[in-house]
C-alpha positions in Angstrom: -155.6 41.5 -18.4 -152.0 43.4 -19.4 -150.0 45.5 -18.4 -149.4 48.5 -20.0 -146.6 49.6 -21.8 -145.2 47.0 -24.2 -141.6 46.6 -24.0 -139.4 47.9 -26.4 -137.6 46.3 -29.3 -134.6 45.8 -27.8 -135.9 44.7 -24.6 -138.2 41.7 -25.2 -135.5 39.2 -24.1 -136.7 40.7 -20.8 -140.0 40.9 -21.1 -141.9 38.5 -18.1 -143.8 35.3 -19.8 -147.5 34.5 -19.2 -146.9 31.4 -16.5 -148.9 30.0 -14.1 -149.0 29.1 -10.6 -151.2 26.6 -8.9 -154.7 27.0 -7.2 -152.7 26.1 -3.8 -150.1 28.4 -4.2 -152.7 31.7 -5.0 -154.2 30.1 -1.8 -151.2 30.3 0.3 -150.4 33.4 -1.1 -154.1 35.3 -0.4 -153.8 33.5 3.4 -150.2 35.1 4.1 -151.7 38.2 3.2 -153.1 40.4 6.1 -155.7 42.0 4.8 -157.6 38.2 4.2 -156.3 36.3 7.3 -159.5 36.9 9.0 -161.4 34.6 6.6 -161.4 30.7 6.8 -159.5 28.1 4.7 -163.3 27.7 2.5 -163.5 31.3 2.1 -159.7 32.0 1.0 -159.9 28.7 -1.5 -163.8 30.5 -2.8 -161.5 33.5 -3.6 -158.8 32.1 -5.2 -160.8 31.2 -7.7 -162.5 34.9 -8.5 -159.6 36.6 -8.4 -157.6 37.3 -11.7 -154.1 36.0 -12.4 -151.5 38.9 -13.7 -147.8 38.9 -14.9 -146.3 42.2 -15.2 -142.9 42.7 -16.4 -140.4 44.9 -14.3 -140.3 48.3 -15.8 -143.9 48.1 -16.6 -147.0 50.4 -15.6 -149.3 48.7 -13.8 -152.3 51.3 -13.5 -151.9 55.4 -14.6 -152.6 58.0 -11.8 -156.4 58.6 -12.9 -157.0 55.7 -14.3 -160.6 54.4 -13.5 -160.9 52.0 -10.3 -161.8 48.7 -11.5 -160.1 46.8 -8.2 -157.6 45.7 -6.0 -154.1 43.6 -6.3 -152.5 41.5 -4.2 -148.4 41.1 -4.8 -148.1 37.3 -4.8 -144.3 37.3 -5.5 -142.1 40.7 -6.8 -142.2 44.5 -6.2 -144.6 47.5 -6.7 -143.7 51.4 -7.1 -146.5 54.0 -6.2 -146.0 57.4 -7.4 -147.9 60.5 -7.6 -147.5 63.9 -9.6 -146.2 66.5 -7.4 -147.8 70.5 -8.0 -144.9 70.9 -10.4 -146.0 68.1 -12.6 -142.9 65.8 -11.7 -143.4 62.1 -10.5 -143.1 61.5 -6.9 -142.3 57.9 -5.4 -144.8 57.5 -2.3 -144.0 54.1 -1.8 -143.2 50.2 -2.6 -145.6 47.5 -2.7 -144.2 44.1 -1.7 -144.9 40.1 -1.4 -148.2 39.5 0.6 -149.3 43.5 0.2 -152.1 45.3 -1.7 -152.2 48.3 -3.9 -155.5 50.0 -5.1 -157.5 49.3 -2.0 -158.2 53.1 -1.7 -159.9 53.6 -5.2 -162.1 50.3 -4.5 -163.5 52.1 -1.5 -163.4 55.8 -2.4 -162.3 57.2 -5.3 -163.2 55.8 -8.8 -160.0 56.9 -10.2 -156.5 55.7 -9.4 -154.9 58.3 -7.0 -151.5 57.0 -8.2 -148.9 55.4 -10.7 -147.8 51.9 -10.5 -145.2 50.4 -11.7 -143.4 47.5 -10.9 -139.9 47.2 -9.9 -139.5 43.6 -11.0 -141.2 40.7 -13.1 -144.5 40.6 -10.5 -147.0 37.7 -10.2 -150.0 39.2 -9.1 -153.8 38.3 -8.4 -156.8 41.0 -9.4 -159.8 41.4 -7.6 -162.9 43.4 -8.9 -164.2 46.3 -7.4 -167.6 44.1 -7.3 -166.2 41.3 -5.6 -164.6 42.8 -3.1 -167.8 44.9 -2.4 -169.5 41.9 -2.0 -166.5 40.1 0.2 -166.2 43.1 2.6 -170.1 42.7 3.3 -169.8 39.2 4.0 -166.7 39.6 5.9 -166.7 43.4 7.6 -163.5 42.5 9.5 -161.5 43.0 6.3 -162.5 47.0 6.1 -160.8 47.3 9.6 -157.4 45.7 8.4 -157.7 48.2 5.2 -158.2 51.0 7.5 -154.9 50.0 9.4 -153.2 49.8 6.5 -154.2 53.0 4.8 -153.6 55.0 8.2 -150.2 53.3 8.3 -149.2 54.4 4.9 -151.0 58.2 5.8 -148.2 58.4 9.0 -145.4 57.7 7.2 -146.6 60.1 4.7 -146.9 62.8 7.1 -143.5 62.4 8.5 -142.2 61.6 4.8 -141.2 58.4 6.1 -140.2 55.0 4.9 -140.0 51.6 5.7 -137.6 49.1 5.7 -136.9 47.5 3.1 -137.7 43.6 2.9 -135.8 42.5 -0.1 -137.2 39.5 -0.9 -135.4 38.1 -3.6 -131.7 39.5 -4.0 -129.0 38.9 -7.0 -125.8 38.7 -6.5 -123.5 39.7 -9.2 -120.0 40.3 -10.0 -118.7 43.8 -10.1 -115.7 45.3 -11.9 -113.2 43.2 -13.3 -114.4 40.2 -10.4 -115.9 36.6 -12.3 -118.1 35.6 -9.4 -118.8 36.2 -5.9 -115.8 34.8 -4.4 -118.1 32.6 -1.8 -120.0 36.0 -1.0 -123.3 34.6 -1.0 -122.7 32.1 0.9 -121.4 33.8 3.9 -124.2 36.4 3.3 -126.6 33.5 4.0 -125.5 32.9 7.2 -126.1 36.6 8.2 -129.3 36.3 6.5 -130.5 32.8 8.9 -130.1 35.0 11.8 -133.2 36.9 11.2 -134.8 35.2 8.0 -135.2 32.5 6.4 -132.8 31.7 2.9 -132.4 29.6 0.2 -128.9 30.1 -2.5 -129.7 29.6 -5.9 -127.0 29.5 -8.9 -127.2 28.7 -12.7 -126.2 25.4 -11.5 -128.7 24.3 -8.9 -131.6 26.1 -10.8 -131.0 23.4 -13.7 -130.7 20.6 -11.7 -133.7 21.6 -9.8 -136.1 22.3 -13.0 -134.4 20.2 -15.7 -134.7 23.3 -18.0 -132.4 26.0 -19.7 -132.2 29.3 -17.5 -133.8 31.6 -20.3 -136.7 29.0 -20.7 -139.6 30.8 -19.1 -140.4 27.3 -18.0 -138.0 28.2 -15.0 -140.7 31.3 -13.6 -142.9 28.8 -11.3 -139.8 27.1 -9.6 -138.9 30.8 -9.0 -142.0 31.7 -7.7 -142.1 28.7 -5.4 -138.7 29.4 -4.1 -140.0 32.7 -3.1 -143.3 31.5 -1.8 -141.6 29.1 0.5 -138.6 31.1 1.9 -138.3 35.0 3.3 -135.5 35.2 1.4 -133.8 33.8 -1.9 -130.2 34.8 -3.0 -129.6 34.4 -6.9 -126.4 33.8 -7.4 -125.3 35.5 -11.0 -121.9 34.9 -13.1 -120.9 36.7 -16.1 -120.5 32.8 -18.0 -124.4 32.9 -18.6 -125.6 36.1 -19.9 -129.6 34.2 -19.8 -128.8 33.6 -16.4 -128.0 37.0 -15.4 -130.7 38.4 -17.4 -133.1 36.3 -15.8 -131.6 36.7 -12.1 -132.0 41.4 -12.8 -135.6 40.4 -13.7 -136.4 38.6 -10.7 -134.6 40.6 -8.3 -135.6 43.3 -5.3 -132.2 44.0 -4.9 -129.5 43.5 -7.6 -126.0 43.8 -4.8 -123.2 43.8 -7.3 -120.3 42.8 -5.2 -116.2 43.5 -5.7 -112.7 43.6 -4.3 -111.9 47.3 -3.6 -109.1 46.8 -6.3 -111.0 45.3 -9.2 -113.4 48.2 -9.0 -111.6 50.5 -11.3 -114.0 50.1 -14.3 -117.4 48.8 -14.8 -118.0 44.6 -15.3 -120.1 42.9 -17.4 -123.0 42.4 -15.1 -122.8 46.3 -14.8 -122.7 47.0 -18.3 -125.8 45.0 -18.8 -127.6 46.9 -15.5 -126.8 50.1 -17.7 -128.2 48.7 -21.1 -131.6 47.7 -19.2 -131.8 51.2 -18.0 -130.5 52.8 -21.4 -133.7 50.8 -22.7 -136.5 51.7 -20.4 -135.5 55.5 -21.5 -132.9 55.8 -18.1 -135.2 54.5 -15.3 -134.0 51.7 -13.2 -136.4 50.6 -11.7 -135.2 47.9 -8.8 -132.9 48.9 -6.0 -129.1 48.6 -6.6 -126.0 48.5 -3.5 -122.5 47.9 -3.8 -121.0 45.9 -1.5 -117.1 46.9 -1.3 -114.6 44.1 -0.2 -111.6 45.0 1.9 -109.0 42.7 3.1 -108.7 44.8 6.9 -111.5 46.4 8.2 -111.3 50.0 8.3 -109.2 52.5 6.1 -111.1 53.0 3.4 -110.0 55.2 0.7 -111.3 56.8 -2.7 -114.7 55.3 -2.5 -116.2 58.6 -4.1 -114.2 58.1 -7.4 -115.4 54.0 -7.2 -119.2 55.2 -7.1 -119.3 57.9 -9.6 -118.9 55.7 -12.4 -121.4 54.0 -11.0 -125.3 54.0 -11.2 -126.6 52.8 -7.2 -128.5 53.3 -4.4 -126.3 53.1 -1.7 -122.6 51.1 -0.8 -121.4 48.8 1.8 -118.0 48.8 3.3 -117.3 44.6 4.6 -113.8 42.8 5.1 -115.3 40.6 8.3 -117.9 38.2 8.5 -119.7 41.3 11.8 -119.6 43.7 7.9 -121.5 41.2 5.9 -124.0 40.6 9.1 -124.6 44.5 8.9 -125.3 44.1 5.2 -127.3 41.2 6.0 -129.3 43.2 8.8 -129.7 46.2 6.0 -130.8 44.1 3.2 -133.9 42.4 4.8 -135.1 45.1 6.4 -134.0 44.5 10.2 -131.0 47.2 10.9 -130.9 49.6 13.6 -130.0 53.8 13.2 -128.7 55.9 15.9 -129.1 59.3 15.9 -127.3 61.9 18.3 -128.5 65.7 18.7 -126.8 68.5 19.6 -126.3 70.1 22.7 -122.8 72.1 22.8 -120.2 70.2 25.7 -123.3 67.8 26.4 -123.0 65.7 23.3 -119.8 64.0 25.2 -122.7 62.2 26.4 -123.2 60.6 22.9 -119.9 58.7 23.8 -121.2 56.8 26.7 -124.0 56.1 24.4 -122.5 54.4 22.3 -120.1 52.2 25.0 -123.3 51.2 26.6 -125.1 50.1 23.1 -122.5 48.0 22.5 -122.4 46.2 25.7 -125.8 45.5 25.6 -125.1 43.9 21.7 -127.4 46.6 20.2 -126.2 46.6 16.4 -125.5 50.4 15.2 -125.5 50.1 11.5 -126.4 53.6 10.8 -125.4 57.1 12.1 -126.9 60.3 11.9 -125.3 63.4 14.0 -126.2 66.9 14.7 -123.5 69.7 15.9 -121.0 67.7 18.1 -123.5 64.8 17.2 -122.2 64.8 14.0 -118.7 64.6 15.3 -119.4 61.5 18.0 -121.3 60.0 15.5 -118.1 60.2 12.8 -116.1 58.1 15.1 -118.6 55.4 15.9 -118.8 55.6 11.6 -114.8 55.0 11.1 -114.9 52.0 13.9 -113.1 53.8 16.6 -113.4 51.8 20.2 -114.3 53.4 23.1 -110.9 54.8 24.1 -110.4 56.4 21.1 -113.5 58.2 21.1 -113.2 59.4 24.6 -109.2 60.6 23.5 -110.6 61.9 20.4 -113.6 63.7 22.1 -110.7 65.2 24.6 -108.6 66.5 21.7 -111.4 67.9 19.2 -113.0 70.3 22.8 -109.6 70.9 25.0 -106.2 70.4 23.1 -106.6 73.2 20.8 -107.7 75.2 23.5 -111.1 77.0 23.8 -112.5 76.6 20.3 -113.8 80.3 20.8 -111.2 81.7 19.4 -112.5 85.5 19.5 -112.5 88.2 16.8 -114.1 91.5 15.8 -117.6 90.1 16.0 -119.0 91.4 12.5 -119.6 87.9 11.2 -119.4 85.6 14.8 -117.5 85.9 17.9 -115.5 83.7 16.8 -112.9 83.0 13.8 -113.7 79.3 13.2 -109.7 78.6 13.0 -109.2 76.6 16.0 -112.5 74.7 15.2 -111.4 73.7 11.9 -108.3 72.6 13.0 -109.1 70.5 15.6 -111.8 69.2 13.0 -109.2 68.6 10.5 -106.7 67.1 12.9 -109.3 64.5 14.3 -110.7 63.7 10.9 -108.4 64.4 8.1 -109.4 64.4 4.3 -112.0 61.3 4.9 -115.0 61.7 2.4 -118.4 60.7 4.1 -118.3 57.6 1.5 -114.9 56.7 3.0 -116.7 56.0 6.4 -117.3 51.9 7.1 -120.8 52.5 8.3 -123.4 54.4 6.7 -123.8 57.8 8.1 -125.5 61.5 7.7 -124.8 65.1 9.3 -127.0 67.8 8.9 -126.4 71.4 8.7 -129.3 74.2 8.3 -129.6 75.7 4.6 -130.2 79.5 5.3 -131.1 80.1 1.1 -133.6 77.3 1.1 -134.6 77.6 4.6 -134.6 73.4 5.6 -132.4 71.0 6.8 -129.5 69.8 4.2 -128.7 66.0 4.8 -124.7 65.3 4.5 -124.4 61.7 2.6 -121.4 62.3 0.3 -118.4 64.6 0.1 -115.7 66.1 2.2 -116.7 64.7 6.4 -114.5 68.1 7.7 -116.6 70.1 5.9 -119.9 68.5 6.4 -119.2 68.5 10.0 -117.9 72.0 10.2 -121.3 73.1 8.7 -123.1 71.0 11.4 -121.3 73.1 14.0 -121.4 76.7 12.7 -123.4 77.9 15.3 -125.1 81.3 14.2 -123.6 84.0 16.1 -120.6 82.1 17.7 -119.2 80.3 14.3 -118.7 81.9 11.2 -121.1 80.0 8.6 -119.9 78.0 5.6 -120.5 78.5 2.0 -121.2 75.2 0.3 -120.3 74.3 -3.2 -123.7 75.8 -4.5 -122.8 78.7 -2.9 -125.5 78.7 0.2 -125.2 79.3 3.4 -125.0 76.4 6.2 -124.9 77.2 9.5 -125.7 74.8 12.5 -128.0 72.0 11.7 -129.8 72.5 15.1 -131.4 75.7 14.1 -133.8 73.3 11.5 -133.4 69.7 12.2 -131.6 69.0 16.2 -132.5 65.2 16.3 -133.4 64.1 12.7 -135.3 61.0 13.5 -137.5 61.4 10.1 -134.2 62.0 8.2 -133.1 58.8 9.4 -136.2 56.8 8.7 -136.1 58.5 5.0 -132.0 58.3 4.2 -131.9 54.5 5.5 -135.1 53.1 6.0 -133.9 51.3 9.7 -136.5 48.7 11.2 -135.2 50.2 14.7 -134.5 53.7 15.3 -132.3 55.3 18.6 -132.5 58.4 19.7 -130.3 59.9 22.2 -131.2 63.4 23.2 -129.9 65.8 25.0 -132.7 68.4 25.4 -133.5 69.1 28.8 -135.0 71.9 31.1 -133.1 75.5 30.8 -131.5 76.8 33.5 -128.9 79.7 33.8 -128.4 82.7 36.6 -130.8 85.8 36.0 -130.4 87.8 38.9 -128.9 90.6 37.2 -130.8 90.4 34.1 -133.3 93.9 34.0 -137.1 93.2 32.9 -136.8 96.2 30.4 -134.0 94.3 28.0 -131.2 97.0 28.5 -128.2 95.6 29.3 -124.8 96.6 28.7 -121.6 94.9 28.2 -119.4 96.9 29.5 -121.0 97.3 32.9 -120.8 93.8 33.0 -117.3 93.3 32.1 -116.4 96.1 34.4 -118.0 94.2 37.3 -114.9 91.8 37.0 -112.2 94.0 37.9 -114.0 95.4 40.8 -113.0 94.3 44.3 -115.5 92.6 46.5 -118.3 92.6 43.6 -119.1 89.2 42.5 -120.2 88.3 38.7 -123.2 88.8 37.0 -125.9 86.8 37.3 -126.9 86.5 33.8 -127.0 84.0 31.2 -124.0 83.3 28.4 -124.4 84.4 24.8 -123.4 80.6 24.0 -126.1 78.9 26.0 -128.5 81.7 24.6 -127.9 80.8 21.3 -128.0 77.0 21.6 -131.0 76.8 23.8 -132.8 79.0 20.8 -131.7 75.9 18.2 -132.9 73.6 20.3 -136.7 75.3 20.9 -136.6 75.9 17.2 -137.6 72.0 16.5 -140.8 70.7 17.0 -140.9 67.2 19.8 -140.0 64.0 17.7 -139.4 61.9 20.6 -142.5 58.9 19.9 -141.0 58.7 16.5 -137.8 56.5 18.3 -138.2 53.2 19.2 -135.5 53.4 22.0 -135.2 56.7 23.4 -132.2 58.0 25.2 -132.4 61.2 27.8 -128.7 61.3 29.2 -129.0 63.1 32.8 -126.7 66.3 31.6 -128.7 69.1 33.4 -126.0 70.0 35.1 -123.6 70.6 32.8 -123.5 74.0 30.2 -122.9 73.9 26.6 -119.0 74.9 27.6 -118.5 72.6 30.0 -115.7 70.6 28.1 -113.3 70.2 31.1 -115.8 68.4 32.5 -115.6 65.4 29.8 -115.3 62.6 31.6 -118.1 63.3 33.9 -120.4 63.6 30.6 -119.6 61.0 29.2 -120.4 58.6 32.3 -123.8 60.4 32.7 -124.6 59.3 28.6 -123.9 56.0 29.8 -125.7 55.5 33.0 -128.4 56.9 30.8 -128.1 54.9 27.9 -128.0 51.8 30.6 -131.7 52.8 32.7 -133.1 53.3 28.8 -131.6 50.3 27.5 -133.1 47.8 30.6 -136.6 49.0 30.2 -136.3 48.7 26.7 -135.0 45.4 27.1 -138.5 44.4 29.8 -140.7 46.4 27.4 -140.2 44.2 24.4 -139.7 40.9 26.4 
């Protein structure tokens, strides 16, 4: 059986060859496979010889959306993408098939036509079974319907919440990028980050000829590739530009092509870069594998002008690293095993998000993406650029109190307040930084008020993406964006964007810290009928012996409306955190220090049973 889709002309250099793997590798492959782990060794060797042996090149179609069911594949080594046509006719990606997984298992026992496109991401080995034989397998062996089922309900939640998971790269290339020859010793101290949670092999031109005793661009060379991958979680291909063949052959093989550079040898587009581009130019614009950049530094911190390094640039996401604690982020990110935090709003009670952080930390919890809502957004900016502790608490101190109150009143037509002291203080604390500028990977999130949704805040100017985040409707002027909508506060659609997280940066582990509680405020004074007026209350001030009102503040009115406006997301973190701040109001800034050490006492209690949970 073929694929669809013949290659193009001008692309059959990379077009996948026809080899063959052994008996005893299809049977390795079906028993690290979940859904046939229930059977014995006699049953798993009976079906590696039914099943149907299938090369696909990368770039290829697999099976049309439609398409009549005629059975099941297993991914023995590469990469599937499923996609589906949206009501607008345009294609939708719904998810990736890797190593050890199975596509089509829903047409083989429902449908007789394919409820999606495949197409794989990279050369693929894969192994066919008939809708027949697996009929008569799941009769012999019922267990296997039940670890379908698990499956398919797995891949139905994550479609609800439009979710995704992380991603395993199992075979990653490393090439040069910009005017850089090779990879400077890269991949060797990415392997070290790697052997902390997987195993890795490191395979250049070099060692791949030693190994096979053939020329890279023989397709002699696929089975020793397929072994490699077969026997370790993880193989790193390292790629010069010397060997065009070589590099060719390592983009074909590859999950992940991570093109790697010295901030100042990324001023214009490498040979290995070029090619990526020609590939694409060739399969009519679609890249199909993922690409990351991985940015070199000589200090840690400062970056600079990332925005114009990426927009001559065709990839997924970048990587800031200068230490060996950067390239163990990347190596966390790249397998699949990194953790995201993500901080809600809640006015004067997101100092809490500081203590947070301190006790994460402590307790060696990697952070390696942010996400921030409100003042979220602006705790979470300073955990981004690498500031310690002490600075966030100093910072936290001179965004809230030095400018004074950041309610700086005005004829209320628009919002109570002006927005000038807030965007100063926003401006001071955070300067002309672009989000792509930041050293770990981060989101804000403002509310859209022409679409009516949540806008996520990946690129551009940080002051401004933070600002939006803030506007609180009624309080903050909004802020027109460069399409010309309206943001206002991100609380109002989106106050602790857990899914966001999961679909921006696909964590393994995701922590929450919100700071939702119970609602509390004085309503003595407040009449049953809804009349009130404000100038009885403010005359109630100047009166001798009368005390205040009893009623609650416009400010904690307004939040406390964002905050019922969001639906409960809390089973969607893996580590939850409920910092004790009932006591303090959305204005309490004074009050800082006595936040911020309730956020970590918090953090602490959630952290321990976390800790005896998983142990």
């Amino acid at each position: 059986m073929s694929a669809t889709n013949p290659p193009p002309p001008d692309e059959t250099e990379l077009t996948a060859q026809s080899d063959e793997i052994t008996y005893a590798s299809i049977t390795r492959a079906l028993r690290a496979t979940d859904l046939f782990d229930v059977l014995s060794d006699d049953d798993l060797e009976k079906l590696s010889m039914i099943v149907e042996s299938i090369q696909i090149p990368g770039g290829h179609t697999l099976v049309q959306e439609g398409d009549p069911a005629d059975g099941l594949y297993i991914v023995v080594t590469g990469r599937l993408r499923a996609r589906v046509k949206d009501p607008d006719g345009y294609q939708v990606v719904v998810g990736e098939i890797g190593a050890q997984e199975v596509v089509g298992e829903m047409a083989v026992i429902g449908s007789s036509a394919r409820s999606a496109t495949v197409e794989a991401v990279r050369d693929s080995h894969l192994l066919r079974l008939g809708r027949e034989d697996f009929h008569t397998l799941a009769m012999e062996h019922p267990a296997i319907l039940l670890r379908m089922s698990k499956t398919l309900v797995g891949r139905l939640e994550r479609s609800i919440h439009n979710t995704s998971r992380p991603h395993n790269h199992r075979v990653i290339a490393l090439m040069p990028a910009g005017s850089e020859s090779d990879d400077g010793g890269f991949a060797r101290q990415l392997a070290e980050g790697i052997r902390k949670y997987r195993t890795v092999t490191v395979v250049d031109r070099a060692k791949a000829f030693e190994d096979c005793n053939v020329d890279v661009d023989s397709h002699n060379i696929s089975p020793y590739l397929y072994e490699l991958e077969l026997k370790h979680d993880v193989v790193l291909l390292v790629a010069d530009t010397s060997d065009e063949a070589w590099l060719k052959r390592c983009i074909r093989t590859a999950d992940l092509v991570l093109l790697v550079g010295r901030v100042s040898r990324l001023d214009g587009l490498g040979p290995a870069e070029m090619l990526l581009d020609d590939i694409a130019r060739a399969r009519e614009g679609s890249r199909t594998h993922h690409s990351h950049l991985a940015i070199r530094h000589a200090t840690p911190h400062g970056a600079s002008g990332t925005a114009e390094i990426l927009r001559m640039r065709s990839i997924d996401r970048h990587h800031h690293v200068a230490s060996q604690a950067d390239i163990e982020r990347l190596a966390r990110i790249v397998v699949g095993s990194s953790h995201g935090l993500v901080l809600s709003g809640g006015g004067a009670k997101g100092m809490a998000h500081i203590g947070v952080i301190r006790a994460l930390r402590e307790a060696d919890i990697p952070i390696d993406h942010i996400a921030g809502v409100s003042i979220g957004s602006s705790v979470a900016a300073g955990h981004a650029l690498g500031w310690n502790s002490r600075q966030m608490v100093e910072q936290g101190r001179r965004l809230t109190l030095d400018h004074g109150s950041l309610l700086d009143l005005t004829l209320p037509l628009l919002a109570m307040a002006s927005g000038r002291r807030l965007r100063a203080s926003i401006s001071d604390g955070y300067g002309k930084l672009d989000i792509e500028d930041l050293w770990i990977e981060y989101f804000c999130v403002s509310s859209d008020l022409n679409a009516g949704r949540a806008r996520i805040h990946t690129s551009g100017s940080l002051a401004n993406a933070m600002r939006a985040s803030v506007a609180i409707p009624g309080a903050f002027p909004p802020v027109k964006a460069a399409d010309g909508h309206v943001l206002v506060d991100g609380a109002m659609t989106d106050n602790f964007p857990l899914d966001a997280m999961r679909t921006v940066f696909s964590p393994s582990v995701v922590i929450g810290s919100d700071l939702k509680t119970g609602f509390s405020v004085p309503t003595d004074d407040l009449p049953t009928d809804g009349i009130v007026s404000g100038f009885g209350i403010a005359a109630r001030r100047f009166v001798p012996g009368r005390r205040a009102a009893q009623i609650p503040r416009m400010i904690d009115i307004l939040m406390r409306s964002s905050e019922i406006s969001n639906s409960e997301r809390h089973t969607q973190a893996d580590l939850l955190i409920k910092p004790p701040v009932e006591a303090f109001g959305a204005l309490d800034f004074p009050r800082y220090l006595e936040i911020i050490e309730a956020g970590y006492q918090g953090a602490r209690a959630a952290i321990e049973s976390w800790d005896r949970i998983r142990s």
